[in-house]
C-alpha positions as CSV (number, residue, x, y, z in Angstrom):
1,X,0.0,0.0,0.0
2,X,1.4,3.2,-0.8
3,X,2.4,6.1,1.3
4,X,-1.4,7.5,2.2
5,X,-2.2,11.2,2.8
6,X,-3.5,10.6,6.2
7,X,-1.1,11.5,9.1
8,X,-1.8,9.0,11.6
9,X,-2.1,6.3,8.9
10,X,1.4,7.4,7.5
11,X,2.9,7.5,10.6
12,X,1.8,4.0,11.7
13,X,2.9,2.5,8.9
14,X,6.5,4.3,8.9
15,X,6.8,3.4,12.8
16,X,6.0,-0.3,11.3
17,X,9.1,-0.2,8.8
18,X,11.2,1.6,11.9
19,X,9.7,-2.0,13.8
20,X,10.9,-4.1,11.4
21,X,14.3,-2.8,11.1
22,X,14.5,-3.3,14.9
23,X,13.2,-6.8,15.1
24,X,16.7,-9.0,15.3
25,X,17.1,-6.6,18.8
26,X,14.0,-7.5,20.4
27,X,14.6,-11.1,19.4
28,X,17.4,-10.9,21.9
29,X,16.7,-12.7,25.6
30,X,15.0,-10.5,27.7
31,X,13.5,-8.0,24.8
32,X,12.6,-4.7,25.9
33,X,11.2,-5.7,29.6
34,X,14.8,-6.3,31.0
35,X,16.6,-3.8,29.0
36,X,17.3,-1.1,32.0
37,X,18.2,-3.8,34.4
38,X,21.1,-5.1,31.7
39,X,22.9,-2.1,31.5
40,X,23.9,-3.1,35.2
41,X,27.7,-3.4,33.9
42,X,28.3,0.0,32.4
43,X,27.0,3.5,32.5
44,X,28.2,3.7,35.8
45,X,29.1,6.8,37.2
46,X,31.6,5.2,39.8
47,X,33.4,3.5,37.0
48,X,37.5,3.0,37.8
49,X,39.4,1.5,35.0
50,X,42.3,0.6,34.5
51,X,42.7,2.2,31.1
52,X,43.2,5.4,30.9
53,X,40.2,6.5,28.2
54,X,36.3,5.8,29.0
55,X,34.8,4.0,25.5
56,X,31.3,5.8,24.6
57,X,29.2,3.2,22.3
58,X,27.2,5.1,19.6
59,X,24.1,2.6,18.2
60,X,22.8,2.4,14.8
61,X,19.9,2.6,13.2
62,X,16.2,1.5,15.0
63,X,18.6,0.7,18.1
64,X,19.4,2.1,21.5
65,X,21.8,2.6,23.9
66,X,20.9,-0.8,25.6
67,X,19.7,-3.1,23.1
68,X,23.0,-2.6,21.0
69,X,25.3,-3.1,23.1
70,X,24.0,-6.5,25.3
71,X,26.8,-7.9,24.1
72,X,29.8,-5.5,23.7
73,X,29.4,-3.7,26.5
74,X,29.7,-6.4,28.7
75,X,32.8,-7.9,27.0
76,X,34.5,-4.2,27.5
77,X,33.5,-4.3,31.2
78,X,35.2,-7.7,31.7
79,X,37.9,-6.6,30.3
80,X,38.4,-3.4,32.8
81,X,36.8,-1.1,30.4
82,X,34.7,1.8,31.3
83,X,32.0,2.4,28.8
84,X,29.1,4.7,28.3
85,X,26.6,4.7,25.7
86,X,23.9,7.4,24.6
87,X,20.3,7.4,23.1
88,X,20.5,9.9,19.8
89,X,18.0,10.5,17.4
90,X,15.3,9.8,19.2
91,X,11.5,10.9,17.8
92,X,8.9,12.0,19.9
93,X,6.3,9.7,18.6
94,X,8.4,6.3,18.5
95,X,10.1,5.1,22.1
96,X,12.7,2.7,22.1
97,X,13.9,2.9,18.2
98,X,16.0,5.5,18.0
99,X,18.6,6.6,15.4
100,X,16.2,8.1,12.8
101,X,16.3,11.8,13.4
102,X,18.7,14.2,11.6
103,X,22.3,13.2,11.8
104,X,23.4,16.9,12.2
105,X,21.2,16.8,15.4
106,X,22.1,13.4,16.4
107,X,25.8,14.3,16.0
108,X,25.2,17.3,18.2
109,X,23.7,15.2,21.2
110,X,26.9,12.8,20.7
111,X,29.2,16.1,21.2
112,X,27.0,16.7,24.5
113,X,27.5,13.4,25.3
114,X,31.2,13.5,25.1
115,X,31.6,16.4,26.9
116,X,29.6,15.3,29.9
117,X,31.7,11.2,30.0
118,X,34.5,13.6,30.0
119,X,33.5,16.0,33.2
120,X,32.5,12.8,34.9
121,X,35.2,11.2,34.3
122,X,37.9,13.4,34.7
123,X,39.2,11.8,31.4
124,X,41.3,14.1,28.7
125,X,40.0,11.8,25.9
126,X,37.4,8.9,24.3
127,X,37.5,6.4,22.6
128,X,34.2,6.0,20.4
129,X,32.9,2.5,19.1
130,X,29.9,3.1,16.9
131,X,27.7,0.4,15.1
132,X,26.1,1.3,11.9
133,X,25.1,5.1,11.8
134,X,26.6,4.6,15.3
135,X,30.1,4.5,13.0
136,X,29.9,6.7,10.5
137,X,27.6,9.8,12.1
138,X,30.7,9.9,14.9
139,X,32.5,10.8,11.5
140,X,30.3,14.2,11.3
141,X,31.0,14.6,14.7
142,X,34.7,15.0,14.5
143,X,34.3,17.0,11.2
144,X,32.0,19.5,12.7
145,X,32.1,20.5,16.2
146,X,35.0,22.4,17.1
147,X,37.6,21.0,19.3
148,X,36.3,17.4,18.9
149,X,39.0,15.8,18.0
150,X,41.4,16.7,20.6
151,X,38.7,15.1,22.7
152,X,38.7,11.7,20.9
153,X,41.6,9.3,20.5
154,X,39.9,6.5,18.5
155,X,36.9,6.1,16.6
156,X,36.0,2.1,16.0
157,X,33.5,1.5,13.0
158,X,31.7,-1.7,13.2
159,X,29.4,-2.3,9.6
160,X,29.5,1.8,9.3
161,X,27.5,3.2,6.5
162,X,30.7,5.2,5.8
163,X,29.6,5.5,2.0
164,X,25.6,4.8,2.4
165,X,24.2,1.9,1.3
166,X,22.1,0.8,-1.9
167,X,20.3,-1.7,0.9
168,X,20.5,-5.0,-1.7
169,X,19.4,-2.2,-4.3
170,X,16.2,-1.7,-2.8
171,X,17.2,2.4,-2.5
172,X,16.1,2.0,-6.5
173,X,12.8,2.3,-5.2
174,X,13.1,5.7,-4.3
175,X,13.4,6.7,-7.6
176,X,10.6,4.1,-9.1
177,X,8.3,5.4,-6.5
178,X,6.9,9.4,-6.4
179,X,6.8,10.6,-3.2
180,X,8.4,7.7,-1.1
181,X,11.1,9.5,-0.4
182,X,9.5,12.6,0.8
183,X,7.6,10.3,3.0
184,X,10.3,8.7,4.5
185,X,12.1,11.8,4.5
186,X,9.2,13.3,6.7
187,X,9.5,10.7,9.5
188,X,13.0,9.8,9.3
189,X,15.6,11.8,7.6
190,X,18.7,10.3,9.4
191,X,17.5,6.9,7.4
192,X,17.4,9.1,4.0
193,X,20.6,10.5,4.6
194,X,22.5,7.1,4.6
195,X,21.1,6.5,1.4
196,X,24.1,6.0,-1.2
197,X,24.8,9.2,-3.3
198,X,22.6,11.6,0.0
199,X,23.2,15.1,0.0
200,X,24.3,14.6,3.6
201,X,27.3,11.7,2.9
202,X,28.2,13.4,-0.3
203,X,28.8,16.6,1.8
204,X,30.4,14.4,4.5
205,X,33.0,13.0,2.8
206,X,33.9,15.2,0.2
207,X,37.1,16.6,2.0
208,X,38.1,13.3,3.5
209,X,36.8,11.0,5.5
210,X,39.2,11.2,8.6
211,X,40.9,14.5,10.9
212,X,44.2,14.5,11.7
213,X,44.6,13.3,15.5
214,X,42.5,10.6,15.2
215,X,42.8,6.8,14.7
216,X,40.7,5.0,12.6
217,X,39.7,1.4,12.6
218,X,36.4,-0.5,10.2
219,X,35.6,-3.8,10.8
220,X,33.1,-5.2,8.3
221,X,31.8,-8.1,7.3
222,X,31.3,-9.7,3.5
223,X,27.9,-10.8,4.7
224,X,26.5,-7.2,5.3
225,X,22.8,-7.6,3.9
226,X,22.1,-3.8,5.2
227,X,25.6,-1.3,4.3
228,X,25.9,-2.5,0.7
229,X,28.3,-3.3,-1.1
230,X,29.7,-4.0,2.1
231,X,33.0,-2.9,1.1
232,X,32.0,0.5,0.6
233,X,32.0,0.9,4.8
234,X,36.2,1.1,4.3
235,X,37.7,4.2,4.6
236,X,40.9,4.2,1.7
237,X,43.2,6.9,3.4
238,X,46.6,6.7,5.4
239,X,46.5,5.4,8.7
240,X,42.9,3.6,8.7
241,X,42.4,-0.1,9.3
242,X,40.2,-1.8,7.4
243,X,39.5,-5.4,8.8
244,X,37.0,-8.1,7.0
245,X,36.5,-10.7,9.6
246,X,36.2,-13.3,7.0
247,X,40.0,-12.5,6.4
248,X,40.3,-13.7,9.3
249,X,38.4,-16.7,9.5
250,X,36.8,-17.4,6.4
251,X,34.2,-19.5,8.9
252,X,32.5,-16.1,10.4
253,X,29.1,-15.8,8.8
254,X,28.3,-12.4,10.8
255,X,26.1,-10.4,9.1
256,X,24.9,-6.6,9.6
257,X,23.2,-7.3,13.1
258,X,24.9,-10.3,14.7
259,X,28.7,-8.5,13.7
260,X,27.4,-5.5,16.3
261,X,25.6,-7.9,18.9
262,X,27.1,-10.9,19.1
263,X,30.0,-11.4,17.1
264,X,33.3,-12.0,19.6
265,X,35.9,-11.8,16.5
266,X,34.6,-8.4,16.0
267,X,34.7,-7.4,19.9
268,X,38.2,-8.9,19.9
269,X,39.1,-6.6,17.2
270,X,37.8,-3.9,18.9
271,X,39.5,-4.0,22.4
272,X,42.7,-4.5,20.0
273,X,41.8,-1.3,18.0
274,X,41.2,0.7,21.6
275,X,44.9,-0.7,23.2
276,X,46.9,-1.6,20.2
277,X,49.9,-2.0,22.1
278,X,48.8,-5.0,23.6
279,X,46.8,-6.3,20.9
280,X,46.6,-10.2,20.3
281,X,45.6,-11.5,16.5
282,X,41.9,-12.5,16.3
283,X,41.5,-15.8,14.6
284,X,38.8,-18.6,14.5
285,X,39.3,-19.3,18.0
286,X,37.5,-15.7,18.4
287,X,34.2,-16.9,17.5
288,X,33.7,-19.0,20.7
């Protein structure tokens, strides 16, 4: 059925395509109903590390600052890690999904969030680990808000939409289709604007993708069924590490959501890409 003229009907059935993005999270034990009670291991404002930079976890797309990080979180916190993660781009009319409002807005709220993991913290630096949007809006982030980077020592990309994403090809719809994109546009322009070939990535990354004091890491996987082609999440300047788990164990068969949930190849990777001087080579072994 076609984008209607109604309000309410249009905005029940865009909250439904928001749900159905979503859906692999609440599949998770627990769903929603436990999701305040499992962020017991972080965002704790008594945190003592013993490394010397909080990590703030930025989600993606339809997610939230719990349901994204049931997994990583809990594997930085075993591993001494202090982490902290946000709830951006929230809409007033659809609760737990977040991540669809304006990435300039949703960047500013990560710059507020910073600033405050910092004061709490007594920190000098981050280190951001983003999934999805949660990896490439950081991007706008550093870019755009002045002084950011000498607040960040590491952003850590996992499945970013660095380059948007054709989505399997199905963003040829928008262009088969009169007025779908206004709709969506209407309701969720942060999912419009990671659309490949957006005004907003185009914009983005026309000067470069990274800033100078900043290290870069991208870990992706071949399986990627949302950021496609899967290899356009890579960043191809000096300095940035690219990883494709299945170059690391051609057995990993991660896609978009398990490689940000679940996957411990790509956690490994990322505790190696936030203290690289002690880092250990992830293998097979990883996915255990």
């Amino acid at each position: 059925m076609p984008f209607g003229k109604s309000g309410p009907s249009r905005r029940a059935r865009f909250a439904l395509l928001a749900a159905l993005l979503a859906l692999p999270l609440l599949a998770l034990p627990g769903g929603t109903a436990n999701a305040a009670a499992a962020t017991g291991g972080w965002n704790k404002t008594d945190c003592v590390s013993e490394h010397p930079r909080p990590v703030v976890l930025v989600h993606g797309t339809g997610a939230n600052a719990t349901l994204n990080w049931l997994g990583l979180a809990p594997y930085l916190v075993e591993r001494g890690y202090c982490a902290y993660s946000l709830d951006y781009g929230q809409l007033p009319w659809l609760p737990v999904f977040h991540g669809l409002g304006p990435i300039e807005e949703s960047s500013g709220q990560l710059a507020a969030f910073v600033d405050e993991v910092l004061a709490e913290t007594g920190a000098d630096e981050v280190d951001l680990v983003g999934h999805s949007q949660g990896g490439m809006m950081p991007r706008h982030y550093l870019k755009n808000h002045p002084g950011a980077a000498d607040k960040v020592n590491a952003l850590v990309a996992i499945a970013p939409s660095t380059n948007g994403t054709t989505l399997l090809g199905l963003t040829a719809l928008l262009d088969v289709f009169p007025g779908l994109a206004d709709a969506i546009d209407g309701f969720s322009p942060g999912m419009l604007q990671q659309v490949v070939g957006s005004d907003f990535l185009t914009e983005l990354n026309a000067d470069g993708y990274t800033v100078p004091g900043v290290e870069y890491t991208v870990i992706a996987t071949r399986y990627d069924e949302v950021v496609t082609p899967y290899r356009t999440q890579f960043i191809d300047e000096p300095g940035v590490r690219n990883v494709l788990l299945q170059d690391l164990c051609p057995l990993n068969i991660s896609e978009h959501v398990t490689i940000g949930l679940t996957d411990r190849m790509a956690f490994h990777e990322v505790v190696n890409a936030l203290n690289p001087a002690a880092a250990e080579p992830t293998d097979c072994r990883h996915i255990l």
